[in-house]
C-alpha positions as CSV (number, residue, x, y, z in Angstrom):
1,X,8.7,0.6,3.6
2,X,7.1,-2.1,1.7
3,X,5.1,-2.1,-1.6
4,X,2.5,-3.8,-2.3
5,X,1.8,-5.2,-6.5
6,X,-1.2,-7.0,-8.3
7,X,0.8,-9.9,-10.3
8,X,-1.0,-13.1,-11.6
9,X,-0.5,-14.9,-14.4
10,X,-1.7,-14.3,-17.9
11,X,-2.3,-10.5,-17.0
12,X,-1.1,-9.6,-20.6
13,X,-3.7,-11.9,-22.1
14,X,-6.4,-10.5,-19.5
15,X,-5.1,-7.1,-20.5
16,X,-5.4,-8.0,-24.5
17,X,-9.5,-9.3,-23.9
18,X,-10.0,-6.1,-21.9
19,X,-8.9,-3.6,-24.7
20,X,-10.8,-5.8,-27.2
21,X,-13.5,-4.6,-25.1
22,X,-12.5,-1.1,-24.7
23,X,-12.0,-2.0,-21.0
24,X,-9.7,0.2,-18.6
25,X,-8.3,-2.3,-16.4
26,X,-5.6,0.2,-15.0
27,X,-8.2,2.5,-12.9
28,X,-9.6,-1.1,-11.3
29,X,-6.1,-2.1,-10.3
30,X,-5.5,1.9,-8.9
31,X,-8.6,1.3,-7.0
32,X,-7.5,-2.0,-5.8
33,X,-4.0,-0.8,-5.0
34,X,-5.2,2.4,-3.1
35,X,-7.7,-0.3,-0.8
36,X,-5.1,-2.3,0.1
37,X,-2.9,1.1,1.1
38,X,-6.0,1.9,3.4
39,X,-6.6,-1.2,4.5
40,X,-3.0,-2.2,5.3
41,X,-2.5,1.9,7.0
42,X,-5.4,1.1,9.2
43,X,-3.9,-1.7,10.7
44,X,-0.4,-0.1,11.2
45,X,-1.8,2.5,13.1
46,X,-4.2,0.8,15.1
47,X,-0.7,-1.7,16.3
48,X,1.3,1.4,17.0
49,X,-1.1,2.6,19.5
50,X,0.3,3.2,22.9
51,X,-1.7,0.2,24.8
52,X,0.0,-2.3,22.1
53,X,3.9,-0.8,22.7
54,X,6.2,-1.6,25.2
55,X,5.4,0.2,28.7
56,X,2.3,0.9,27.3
57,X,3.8,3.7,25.7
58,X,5.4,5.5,27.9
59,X,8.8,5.9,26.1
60,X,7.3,6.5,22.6
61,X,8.3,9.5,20.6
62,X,5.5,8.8,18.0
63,X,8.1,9.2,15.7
64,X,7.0,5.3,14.1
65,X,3.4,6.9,13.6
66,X,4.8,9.9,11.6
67,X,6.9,7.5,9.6
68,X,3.7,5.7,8.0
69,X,3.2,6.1,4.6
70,X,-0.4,8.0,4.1
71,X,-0.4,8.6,0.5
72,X,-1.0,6.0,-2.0
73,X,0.6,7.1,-4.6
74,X,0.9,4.2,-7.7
75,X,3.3,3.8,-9.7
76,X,3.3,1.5,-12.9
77,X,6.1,0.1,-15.2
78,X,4.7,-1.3,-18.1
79,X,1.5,-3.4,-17.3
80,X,2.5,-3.8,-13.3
81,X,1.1,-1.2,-10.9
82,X,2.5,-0.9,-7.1
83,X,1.8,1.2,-4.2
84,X,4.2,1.6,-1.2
85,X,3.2,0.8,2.4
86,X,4.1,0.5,5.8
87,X,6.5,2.3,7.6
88,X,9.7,4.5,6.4
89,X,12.7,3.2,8.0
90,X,14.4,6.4,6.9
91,X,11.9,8.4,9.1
92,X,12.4,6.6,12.2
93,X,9.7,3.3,11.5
């Protein structure tokens, strides 16, 4: 399993301007976060497929599949937000 984070330089001072302006920059890193989940899922799935495996497949449990993560859940820890994706080696990925 990975995760994924938004980090870049000077976030706290972008994160100081923001609240001057009664800006809530942690929905529009969620949102940002949660697209990358999808995006990245998508294209997990889509290489798992049974054409793309060895022997086309034919020895495949599906037990890799099951082990994506499909929830985007975020989790923050002061100012930095991450999301986990990929595969659960603990589940067979």
């Amino acid at each position: 399993m990975a995760k994924f984070s938004l980090e870049f330089a000077g976030f706290d001072e972008v994160l100081k301007k923001l609240t001057k302006l009664e800006a809530d920059i942690k929905p529009i890193a969620e949102e940002a976060l949660t697209k990358t989940h999808e995006i990245i899922t998508k294209k997990a799935e889509a290489a798992i497929q049974k054409p793309n495996l060895p022997a086309s497949g034919k020895y495949s449990t599906g037990q890799t599949e099951r082990s994506i993560k499909q929830d985007a859940q975020i989790k923050w820890s002061g100012t930095e937000g991450s999301v986990s994706i990929g595969f659960n080696i603990k589940k067979g990925g």
